[in-house]
C-alpha positions in Angstrom: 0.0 0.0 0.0 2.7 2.2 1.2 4.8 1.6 -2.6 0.9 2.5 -4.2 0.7 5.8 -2.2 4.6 6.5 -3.5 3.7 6.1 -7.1 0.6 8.4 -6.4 2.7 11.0 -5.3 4.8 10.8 -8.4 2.2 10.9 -11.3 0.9 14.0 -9.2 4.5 15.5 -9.1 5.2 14.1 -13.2 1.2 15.5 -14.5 1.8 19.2 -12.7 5.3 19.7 -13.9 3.6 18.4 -17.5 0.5 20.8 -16.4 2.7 24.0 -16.1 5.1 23.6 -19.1 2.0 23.7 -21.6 1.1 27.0 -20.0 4.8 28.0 -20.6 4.8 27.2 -23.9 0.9 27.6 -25.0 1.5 30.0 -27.8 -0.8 32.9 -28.5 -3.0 33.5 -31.2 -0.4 35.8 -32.5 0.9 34.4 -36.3 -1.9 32.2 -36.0 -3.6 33.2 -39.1 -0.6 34.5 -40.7 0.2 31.9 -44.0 3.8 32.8 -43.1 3.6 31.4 -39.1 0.5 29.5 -39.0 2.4 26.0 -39.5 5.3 26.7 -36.5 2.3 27.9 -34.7 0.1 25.1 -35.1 2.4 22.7 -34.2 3.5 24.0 -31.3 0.0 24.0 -30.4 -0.6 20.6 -31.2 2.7 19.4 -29.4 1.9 21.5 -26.5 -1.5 19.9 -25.8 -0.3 16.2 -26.1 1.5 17.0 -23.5 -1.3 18.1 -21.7 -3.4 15.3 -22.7 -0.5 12.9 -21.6 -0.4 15.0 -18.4 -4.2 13.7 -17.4 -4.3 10.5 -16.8 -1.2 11.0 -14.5 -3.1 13.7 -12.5 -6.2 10.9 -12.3 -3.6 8.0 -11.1 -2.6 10.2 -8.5 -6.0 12.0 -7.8 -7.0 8.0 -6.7 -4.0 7.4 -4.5 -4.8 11.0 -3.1 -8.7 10.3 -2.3 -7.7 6.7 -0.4 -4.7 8.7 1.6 -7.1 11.8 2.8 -10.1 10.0 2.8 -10.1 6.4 3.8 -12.7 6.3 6.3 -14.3 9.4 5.4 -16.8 10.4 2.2 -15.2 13.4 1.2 -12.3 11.5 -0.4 -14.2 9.7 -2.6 -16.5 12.1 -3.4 -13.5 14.5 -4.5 -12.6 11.4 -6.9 -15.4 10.9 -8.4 -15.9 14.8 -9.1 -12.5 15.3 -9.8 -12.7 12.7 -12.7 -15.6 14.3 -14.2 -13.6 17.5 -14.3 -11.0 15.8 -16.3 -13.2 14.5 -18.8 -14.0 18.0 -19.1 -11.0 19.3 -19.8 -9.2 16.6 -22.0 -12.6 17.7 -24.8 -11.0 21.1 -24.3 -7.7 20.3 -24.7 -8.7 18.5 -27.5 -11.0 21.0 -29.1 -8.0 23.6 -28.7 -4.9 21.8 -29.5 -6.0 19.2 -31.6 -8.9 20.9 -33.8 -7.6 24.7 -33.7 -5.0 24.0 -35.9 -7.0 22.6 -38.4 -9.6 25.3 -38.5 -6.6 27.6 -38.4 -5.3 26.2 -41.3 -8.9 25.9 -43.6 -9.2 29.5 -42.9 -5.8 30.8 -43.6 -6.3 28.4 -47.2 -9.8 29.4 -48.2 -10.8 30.8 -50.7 -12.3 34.4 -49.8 -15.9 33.1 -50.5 -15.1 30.3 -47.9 -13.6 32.3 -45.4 -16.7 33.1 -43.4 -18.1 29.7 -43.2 -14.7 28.6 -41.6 -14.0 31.9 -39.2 -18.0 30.5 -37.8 -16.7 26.8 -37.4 -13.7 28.4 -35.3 -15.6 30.7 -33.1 -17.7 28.0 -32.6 -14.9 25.6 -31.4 -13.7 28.6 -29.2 -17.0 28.8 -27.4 -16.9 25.0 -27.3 -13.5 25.0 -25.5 -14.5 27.7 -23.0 -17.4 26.3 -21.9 -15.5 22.7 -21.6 -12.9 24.6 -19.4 -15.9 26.7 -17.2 -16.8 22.6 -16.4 -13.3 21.9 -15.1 -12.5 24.8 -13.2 -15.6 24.5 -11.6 -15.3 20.6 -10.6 -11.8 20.3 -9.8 -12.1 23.0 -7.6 -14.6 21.4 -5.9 -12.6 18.2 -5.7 -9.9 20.2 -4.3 -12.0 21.6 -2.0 -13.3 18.4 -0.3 -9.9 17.6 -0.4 -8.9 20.2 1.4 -11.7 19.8 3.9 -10.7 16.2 4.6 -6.9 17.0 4.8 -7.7 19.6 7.5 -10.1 17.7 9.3 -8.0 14.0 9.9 -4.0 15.5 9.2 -3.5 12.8 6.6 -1.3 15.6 5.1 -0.3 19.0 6.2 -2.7 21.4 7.0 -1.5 23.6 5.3 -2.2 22.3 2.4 -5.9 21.8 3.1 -5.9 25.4 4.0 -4.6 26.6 0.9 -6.9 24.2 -0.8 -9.9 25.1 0.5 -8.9 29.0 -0.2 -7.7 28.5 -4.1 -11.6 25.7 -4.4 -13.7 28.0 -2.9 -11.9 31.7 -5.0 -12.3 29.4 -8.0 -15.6 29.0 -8.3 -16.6 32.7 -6.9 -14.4 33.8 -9.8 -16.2 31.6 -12.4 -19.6 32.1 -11.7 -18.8 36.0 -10.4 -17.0 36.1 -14.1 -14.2 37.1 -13.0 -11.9 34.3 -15.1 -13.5 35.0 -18.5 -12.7 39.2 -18.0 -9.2 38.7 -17.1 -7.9 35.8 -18.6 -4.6 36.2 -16.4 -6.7 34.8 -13.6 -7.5 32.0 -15.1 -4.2 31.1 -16.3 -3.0 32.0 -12.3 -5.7 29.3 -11.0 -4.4 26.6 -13.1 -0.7 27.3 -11.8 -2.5 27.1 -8.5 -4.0 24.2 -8.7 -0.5 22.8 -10.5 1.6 23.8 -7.2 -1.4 22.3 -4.9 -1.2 18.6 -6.9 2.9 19.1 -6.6 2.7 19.9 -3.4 0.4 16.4 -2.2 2.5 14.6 -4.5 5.5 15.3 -2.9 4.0 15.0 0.3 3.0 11.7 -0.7 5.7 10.2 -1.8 7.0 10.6 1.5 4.5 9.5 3.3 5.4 6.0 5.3 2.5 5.2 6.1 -1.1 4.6 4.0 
């Protein structure tokens, strides 16, 4: 049990780091529709979020070791599991929708002929509002997750307090900025919470890979 709680601990440490070097080197829309840039730009884009997608699954392999470690006898911990993998479903359709279909609507428009041009520009504004509102989803539920987390790490100790303090506070600003819309008027935020929540995963990673007991 101990060696499972380890290997928690290191998918949580391995998907954050993975987490905040896409954000690093997310490029901006900047060259994007420029014939000249739009292939360097696109596949950075597409590099960046497979990455990110491979980034997920290690953030859910540790999410499960993190639940049973905060939450063994208590609901919260399971409940933050179950949430928090809804959330990444979530997001993997907007990494997708972003890094994976972006360029290619990128690329139609950039191509098309100028009788075309509109019909594509709608298909991308459309897979922009597509990806926002799969983000929205995550930020929403993982904070949550986090949040019961948090709750359960300050009520039993299982890991510092700390932690669960800090978790509670970054869950519960979250989703006040989201449904306050705070994220989607200064995008900055947004970008600031998903660092947040990438320190807060480090953070129970590391403390559970030195945890000695589970």
């Amino acid at each position: 049990m101990n060696e499972n709680v380890r290997v928690s601990g290191l998918a949580l440490i391995a998907g954050s780091l993975g987490v905040v070097v896409t954000l690093m080197l997310h490029p901006t829309e900047r060259g994007l529709f420029d014939p000249a840039q739009v292939e360097s730009v696109t596949r950075t884009m597409i590099a960046v979020h497979s990455l990110a997608l491979v980034s997920l699954p290690l953030w859910f392999i540790g999410a499960r070791g993190l639940s049973r470690r905060v939450g063994s006898d208590s609901w919260l911990g399971e409940l933050g599991f179950v949430i928090y993998g809804f959330a990444l479903a979530a997001m993997m359709n907007a990494v997708v929708i972003d890094g994976l279909a972006t360029p290619g609507l990128a690329r139609a428009i950039v191509n098309a002929t100028p009788d075309k041009v509109v019909g594509w520009e709608i298909a991308f504004n459309h897979n922009v509002l597509l990806d926002q509102a799969f983000m929205s989803v995550f930020l929403v539920a993982s904070s949550v997750a986090i949040g019961l987390w948090s709750l359960a790490i300050v009520r039993r100790g299982a890991l510092a307090r700390a932690l669960g303090i800090f978790g509670c506070l970054l869950g519960a600003g979250t989703v006040i900025g989201q449904f306050t819309g705070c994220l989607k008027q200064y995008p900055h935020i947004f970008v600031m919470v998903l660092i947040g929540q990438a320190i807060w995963f480090f953070s129970a990673g590391v403390q559970l890979y030195r945890s000695k007991t589970a």
